[in-house]
C-alpha positions in Angstrom: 0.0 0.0 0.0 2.9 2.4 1.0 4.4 1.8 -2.3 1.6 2.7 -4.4 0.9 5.6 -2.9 4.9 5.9 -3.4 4.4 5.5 -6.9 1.4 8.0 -7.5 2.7 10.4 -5.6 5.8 10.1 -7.6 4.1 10.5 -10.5 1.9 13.6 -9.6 5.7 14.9 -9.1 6.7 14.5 -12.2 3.8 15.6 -13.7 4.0 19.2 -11.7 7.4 19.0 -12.9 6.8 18.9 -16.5 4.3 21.7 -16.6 7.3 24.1 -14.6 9.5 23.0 -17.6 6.9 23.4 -20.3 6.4 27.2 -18.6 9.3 28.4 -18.1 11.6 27.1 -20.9 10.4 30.0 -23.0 10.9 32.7 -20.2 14.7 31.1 -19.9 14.8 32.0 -23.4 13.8 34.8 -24.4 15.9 36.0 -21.2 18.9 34.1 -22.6 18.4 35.5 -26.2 16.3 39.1 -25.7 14.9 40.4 -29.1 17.9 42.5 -30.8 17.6 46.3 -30.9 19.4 48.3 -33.2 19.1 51.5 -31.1 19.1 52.8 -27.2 16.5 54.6 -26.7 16.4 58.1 -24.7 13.8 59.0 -22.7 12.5 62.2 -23.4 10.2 64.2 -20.9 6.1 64.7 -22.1 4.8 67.6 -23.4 4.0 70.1 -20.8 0.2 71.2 -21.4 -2.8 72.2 -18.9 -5.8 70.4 -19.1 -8.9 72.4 -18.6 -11.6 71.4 -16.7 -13.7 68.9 -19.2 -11.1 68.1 -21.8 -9.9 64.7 -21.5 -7.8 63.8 -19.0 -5.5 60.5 -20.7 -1.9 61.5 -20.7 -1.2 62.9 -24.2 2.5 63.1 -25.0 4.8 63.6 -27.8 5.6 59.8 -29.1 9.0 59.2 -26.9 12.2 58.6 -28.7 11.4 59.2 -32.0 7.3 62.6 -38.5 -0.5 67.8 -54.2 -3.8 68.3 -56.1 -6.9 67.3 -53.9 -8.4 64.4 -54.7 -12.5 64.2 -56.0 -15.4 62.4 -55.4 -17.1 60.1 -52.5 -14.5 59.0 -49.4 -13.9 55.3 -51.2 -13.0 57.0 -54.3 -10.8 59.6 -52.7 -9.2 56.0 -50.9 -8.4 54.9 -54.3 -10.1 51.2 -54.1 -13.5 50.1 -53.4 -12.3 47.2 -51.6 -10.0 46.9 -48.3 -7.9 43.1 -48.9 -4.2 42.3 -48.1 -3.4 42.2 -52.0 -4.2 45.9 -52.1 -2.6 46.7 -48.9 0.8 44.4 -50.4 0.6 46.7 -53.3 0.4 50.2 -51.4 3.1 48.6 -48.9 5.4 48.5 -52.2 4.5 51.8 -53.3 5.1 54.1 -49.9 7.5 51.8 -48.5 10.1 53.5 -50.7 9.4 57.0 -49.9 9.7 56.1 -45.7 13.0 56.6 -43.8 14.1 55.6 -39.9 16.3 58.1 -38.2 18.4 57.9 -36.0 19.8 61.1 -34.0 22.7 61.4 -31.2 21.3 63.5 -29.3 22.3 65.2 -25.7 19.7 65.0 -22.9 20.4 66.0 -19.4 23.9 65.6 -19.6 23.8 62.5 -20.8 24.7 61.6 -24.6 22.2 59.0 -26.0 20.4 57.9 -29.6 17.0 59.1 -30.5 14.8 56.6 -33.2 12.1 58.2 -35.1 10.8 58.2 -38.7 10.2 60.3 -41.4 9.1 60.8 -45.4 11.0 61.7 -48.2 9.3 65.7 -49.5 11.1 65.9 -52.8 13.7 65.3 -55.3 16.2 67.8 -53.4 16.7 65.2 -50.4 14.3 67.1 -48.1 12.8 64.9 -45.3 9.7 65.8 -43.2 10.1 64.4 -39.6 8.9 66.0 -36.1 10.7 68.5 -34.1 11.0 66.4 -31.4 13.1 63.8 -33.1 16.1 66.1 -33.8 15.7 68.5 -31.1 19.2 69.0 -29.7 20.4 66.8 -32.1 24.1 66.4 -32.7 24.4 63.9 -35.3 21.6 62.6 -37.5 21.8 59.5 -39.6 19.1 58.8 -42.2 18.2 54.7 -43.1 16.4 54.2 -46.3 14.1 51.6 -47.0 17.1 49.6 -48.8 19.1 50.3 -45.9 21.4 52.6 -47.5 22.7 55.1 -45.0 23.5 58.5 -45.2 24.0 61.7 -43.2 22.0 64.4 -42.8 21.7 67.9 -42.0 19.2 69.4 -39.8 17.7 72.6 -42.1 14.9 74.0 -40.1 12.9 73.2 -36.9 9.2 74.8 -35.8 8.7 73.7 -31.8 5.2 75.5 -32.3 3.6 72.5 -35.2 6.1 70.1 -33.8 7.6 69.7 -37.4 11.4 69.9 -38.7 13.0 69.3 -42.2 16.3 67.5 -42.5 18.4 67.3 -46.0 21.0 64.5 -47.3 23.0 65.3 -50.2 21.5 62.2 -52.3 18.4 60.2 -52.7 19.6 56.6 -53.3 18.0 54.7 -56.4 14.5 53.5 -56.3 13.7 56.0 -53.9 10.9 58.6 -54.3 9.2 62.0 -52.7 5.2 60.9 -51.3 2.4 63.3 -52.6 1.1 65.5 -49.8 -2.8 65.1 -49.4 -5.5 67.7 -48.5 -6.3 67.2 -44.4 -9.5 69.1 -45.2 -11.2 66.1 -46.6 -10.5 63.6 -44.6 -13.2 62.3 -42.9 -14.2 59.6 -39.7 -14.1 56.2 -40.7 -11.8 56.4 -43.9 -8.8 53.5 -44.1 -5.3 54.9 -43.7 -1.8 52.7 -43.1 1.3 53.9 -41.0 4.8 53.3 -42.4 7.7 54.1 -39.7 10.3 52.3 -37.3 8.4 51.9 -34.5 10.9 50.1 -31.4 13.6 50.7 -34.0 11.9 47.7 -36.5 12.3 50.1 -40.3 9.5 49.5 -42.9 7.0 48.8 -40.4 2.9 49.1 -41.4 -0.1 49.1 -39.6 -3.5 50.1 -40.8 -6.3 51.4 -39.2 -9.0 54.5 -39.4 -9.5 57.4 -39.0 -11.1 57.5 -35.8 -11.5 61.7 -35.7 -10.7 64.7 -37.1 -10.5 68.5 -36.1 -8.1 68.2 -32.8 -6.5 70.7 -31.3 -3.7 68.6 -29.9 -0.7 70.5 -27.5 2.1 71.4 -29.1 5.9 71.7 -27.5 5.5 75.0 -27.6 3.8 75.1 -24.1 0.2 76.6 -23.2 0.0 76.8 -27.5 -1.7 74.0 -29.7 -1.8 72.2 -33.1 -5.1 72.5 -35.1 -7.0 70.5 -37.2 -4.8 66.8 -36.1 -6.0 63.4 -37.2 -6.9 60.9 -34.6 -6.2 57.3 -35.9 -6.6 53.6 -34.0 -3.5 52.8 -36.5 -0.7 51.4 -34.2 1.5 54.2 -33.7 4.2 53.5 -30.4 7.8 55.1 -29.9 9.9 55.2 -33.2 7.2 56.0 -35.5 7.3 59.8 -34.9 7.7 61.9 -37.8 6.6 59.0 -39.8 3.6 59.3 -42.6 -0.1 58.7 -42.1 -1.7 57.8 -45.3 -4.8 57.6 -47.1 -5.2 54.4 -49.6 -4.4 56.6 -52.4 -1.2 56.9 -51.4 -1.1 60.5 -50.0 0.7 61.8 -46.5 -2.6 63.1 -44.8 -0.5 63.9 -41.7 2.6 63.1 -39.0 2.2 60.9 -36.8 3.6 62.9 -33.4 1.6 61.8 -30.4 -0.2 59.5 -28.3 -3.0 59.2 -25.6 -1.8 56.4 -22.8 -3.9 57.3 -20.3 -0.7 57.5 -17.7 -0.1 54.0 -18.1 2.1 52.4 -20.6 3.7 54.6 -23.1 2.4 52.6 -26.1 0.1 52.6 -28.8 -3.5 52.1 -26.8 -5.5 52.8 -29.6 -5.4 56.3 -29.8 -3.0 58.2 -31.7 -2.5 61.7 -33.0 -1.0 62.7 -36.8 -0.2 66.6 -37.9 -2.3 67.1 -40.5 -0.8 67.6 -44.3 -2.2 71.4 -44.8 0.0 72.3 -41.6 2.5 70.6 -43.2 2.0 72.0 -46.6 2.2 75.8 -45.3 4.7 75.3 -42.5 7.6 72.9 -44.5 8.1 75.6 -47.6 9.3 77.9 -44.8 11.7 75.9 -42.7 13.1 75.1 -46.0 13.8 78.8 -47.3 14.3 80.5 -43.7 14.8 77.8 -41.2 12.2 78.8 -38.7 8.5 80.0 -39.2 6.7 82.5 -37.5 3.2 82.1 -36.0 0.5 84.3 -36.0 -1.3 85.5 -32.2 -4.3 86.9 -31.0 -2.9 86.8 -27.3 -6.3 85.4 -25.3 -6.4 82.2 -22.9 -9.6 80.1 -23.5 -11.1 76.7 -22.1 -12.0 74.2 -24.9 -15.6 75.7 -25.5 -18.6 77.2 -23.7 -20.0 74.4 -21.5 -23.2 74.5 -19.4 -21.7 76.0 -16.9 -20.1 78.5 -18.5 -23.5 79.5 -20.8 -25.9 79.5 -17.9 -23.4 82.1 -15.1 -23.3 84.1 -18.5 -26.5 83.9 -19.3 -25.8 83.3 -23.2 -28.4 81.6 -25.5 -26.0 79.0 -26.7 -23.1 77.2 -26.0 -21.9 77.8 -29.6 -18.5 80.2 -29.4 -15.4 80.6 -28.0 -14.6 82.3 -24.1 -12.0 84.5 -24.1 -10.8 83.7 -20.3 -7.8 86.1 -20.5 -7.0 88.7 -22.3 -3.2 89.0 -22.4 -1.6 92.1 -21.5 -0.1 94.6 -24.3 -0.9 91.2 -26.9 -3.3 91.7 -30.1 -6.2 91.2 -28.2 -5.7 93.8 -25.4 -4.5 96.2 -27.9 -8.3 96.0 -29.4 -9.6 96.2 -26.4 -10.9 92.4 -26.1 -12.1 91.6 -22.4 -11.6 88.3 -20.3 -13.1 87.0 -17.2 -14.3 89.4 -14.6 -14.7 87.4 -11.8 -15.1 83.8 -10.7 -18.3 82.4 -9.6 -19.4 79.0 -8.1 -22.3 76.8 -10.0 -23.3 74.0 -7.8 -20.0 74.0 -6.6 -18.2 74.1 -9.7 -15.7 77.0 -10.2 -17.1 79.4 -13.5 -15.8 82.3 -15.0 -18.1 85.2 -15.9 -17.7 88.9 -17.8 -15.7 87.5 -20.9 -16.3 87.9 -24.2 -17.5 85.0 -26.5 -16.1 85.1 -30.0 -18.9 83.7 -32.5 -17.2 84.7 -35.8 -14.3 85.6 -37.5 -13.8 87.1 -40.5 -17.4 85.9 -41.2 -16.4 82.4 -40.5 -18.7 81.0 -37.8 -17.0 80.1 -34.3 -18.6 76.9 -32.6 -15.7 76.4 -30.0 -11.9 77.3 -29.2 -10.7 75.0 -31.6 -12.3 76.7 -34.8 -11.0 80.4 -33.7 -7.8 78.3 -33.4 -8.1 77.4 -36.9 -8.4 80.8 -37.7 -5.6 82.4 -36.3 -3.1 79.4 -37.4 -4.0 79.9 -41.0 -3.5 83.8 -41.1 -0.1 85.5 -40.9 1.2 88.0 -38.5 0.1 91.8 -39.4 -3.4 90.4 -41.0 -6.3 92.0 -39.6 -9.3 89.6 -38.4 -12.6 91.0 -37.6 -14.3 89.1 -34.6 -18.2 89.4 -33.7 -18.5 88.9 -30.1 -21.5 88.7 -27.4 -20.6 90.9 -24.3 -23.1 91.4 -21.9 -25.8 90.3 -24.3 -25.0 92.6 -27.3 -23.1 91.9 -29.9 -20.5 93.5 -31.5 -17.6 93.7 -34.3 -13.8 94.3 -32.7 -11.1 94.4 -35.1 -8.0 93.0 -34.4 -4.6 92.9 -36.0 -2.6 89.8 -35.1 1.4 89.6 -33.9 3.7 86.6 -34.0 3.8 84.5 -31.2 6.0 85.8 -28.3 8.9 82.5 -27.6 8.9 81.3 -24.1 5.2 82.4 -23.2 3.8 80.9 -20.0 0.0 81.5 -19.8 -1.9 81.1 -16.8 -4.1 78.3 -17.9 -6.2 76.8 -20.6 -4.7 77.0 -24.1 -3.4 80.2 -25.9 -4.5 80.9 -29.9 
C-alpha cells in the first residue's frame, strides 16, 4: 500500500514537474536571447500642457524617442479602391514603403549623450525629409536609413517647436527611392482607411492600418500653453519610433505626422489612440523651414477653455453654447490692444468653479466660431500683421472688434487653458 501511494505520488511529481519545464523554458529564453535592438532609446520628458476642466484627462504626449492636387469624389473614391484586402494593402506597402525613412539622432539629454529613433518621409527630389521637431531637437548627429538600408547623413535645415515639425536634408536620394504626394487634411473624414509606415521600437518598414477615428483636434504642441489645429486621430498602431513618420490615405497620400499618443498614464504605447499633424499644416509650415529655417506664428494673445460648456452658458446667461470664451486677455498682446475683455470674476455653480464677464467670440472674418478650436483654426491659418474682424456677445449685445494679429511671443507661459 505504501508503495503505491509511493508510486502516485511520484508521479503527480513528475507531472508538476513537466508543466514548470513546459512554462518556463520559453521565459529562460527569451531572457537568454532578448529580441535585438538596433538602437538605445532616450527618454524624453512629455509635453507640458494644462488640461482644462472637461477636456480629456488621458496623458497625451509627444511619441518618446522618436514625423498635391486634392483628390474628387465620395470617401472610397478619394481612398483609391472600393475594396479593403491584403493584396491591395501588399501593393500600397510597395509603393510608400520607398518614400519612408528611420532616423536615428545622437542627441544630448540631461547631460547625458544618447540615440534618438524616429521616422520620417521623403518631401522631394532635393533630399528634403519631413520628420517631427521632437526627433532632432538637440540633435548632434543625424543619420538617415532608407528603405534599402542605404545610409546616409543628414543635415538638420529648419525646426518649428510650435507645429512640432522639422526638415532635415542628405546630399542624395539613393536609387528606387521617391518623394510621397502630400494630401488635403480638409477632406479627410471619420471612418476612412489609412496605413502607418515608420520604425516603430527601432523595426524600419514597419505598417499598420487602421482609421481614422476623428478629425479636427486641437492637440498641445511643444511649444507650451500653445496648440496644433485641425490633427487626425487614428486607431493605427503608432508606439515610440514611429514619430515623424507618414499617415496615409489608400491613395497613397501623406494626410499627416504621426507625433503623439493618448496612454492614459499608463504604458507609453500605442492604446488605440494616436494623434498625426495634419498635411495642410504641413504644406504651409515645411516651404518655410526650408527657405528661412524657422516660421513665425500668427497671435491673437487670449487664454480660453476648450468651449462654452453648461456652466459657462448658464453664469453668463448666453443663448448657446456655440462660441469661444475669451478667459484672458493677455496684457499689451493683439487682443488687449483691441480692447478684447476676459473674465471678470469667478463664480461657483453647484460648486463648480465658472468664469463670468468674458467675451464670447462667434465669428471671424465671417467664418462661424462653434468652439476654441475653430477660432484656433483661424488664427493658425492667417499671418502676422493680418487683420481679423471678430463678432463677439458681451453682456448680451453683440458687437464687431477688429484686431490685427502679432507673431507668437517664444517662451510664453500663460496662466491656464490653451493660448491661440
Amino acid at each position: 500500500m505504501d508503495q503505491r501511494r509511493f508510486i502516485i505520488a511520484a508521479g503527480i511529481g513528475c507531472l508538476v514537474l513537466l508543466l514548470l519545464l513546459v512554462v518556463a523554458v520559453p521565459v529562460v529564453f527569451l531572457n537568454f536571447f532578448p529580441i535585438r535592438r538596433t538602437v538605445t532609446q532616450l527618454d524624453t520628458p512629455a509635453v507640458v500642457a494644462e488640461t482644462p476642466a472637461g477636456a480629456f484627462e488621458a496623458t497625451q504626449q509627444a511619441i518618446p524617442t522618436l514625423t498635391p492636387a486634392a483628390p474628387a469624389g465620395t470617401p472610397a473614391e478619394r481612398q483609391g479602391v472600393p475594396n479593403i484586402n491584403s493584396e491591395l494593402l501588399s501593393e500600397l506597402y510597395e509603393q510608400l514603403n520607398p518614400g519612408v525613412v528611420s532616423l536615428f539622432v545622437n542627441v544630448e539629454h540631461g547631460g547625458r549623450t544618447g540615440e534618438v529613433a524616429g521616422s520620417g518621409f521623403i518631401l522631394d527630389e532635393q533630399g528634403h525629409i519631413v520628420t517631427n521637431n521632437h526627433v532632432v531637437a538637440g540633435g548632434e548627429l543625424v543619420i538617415v536609413i532608407f528603405y534599402d538600408g542605404t545610409q546616409s547623413r543628414a543635415e538638420i535645415i529648419g525646426t518649428d517647436v510650435d507645429s512640432d515639425l522639422a526638415v532635415v536634408r542628405v546630399d542624395e536620394l539613393p536609387e528606387n527611392t521617391h518623394p510621397l504626394p502630400l494630401g488635403d487634411s480638409d477632406l479627410v473624414e471619420p471612418g476612412q482607411w489609412v496605413v502607418a509606415i515608420g520604425n516603430p521600437f527601432g523595426l524600419s518598414s514597419t505598417m499598420t492600418t487602421g482609421i481614422v477615428s476623428a478629425v479636427g483636434r486641437a492637440i498641445p504642441s511643444e511649444a507650451v500653453g500653445f496648440s496644433i489645429p485641425q490633427s487626425i486621430q487614428t486607431d493605427a498602431a503608432i508606439n515610440p519610433g514611429n514619430s515623424g513618420g507618414p499617415l496615409l490615405s489608400l491613395s497613397g497620400e501623406v494626410i499627416g505626422v504621426n507625433a503623439q499618443i493618448a496612454t492614459g498614464g499608463q504604458v507609453m504605447a500605442n492604446a488605440g489612440v494616436g494623434f498625426a499633424i495634419p498635411a495642410n499644416i504641413v504644406r504651409r509650415v515645411i516651404p518655410v523651414l526650408i527657405e528661412e529655417g524657422s516660421y513665425r506664428w500668427p497671435w491673437l494673445g487670449v487664454v480660453a477653455p476648450p468651449g462654452v460648456d453648461l456652466f459657462i452658458k448658464e453664469a453668463n446667461n448666453l443663448e448657446t453654447q456655440a462660441g469661444a470664451y475669451i478667459h484672458q486677455v493677455v496684457e499689451g498682446g493683439p487682443a488687449d490692444q483691441a480692447g478684447l475683455q476676459g473674465t471678470e470674476e469667478i463664480v461657483e455653480v453647484d460648486g463648480i468653479e465658472v468664469p463670468v464677464g468674458g467675451d464670447v467670440v462667434i465669428e471671424a472674418n465671417g467664418e462661424r466660431i462653434d468652439d476654441f478650436n475653430d477660432l484656433l483654426v483661424q488664427v493658425a491659418f492667417a499671418s502676422p500683421g493680418d487683420q481679423m474682424d471678430l463678432t463677439i456677445i458681451r453682456e448680451g449685445q453683440q458687437r464687431t472688434v477688429t484686431v490685427e494679429l502679432g507673431a507668437r511671443p517664444e517662451n510664453f507661459q500663460p496662466d491656464q487653458f490653451q493660448v491661440p
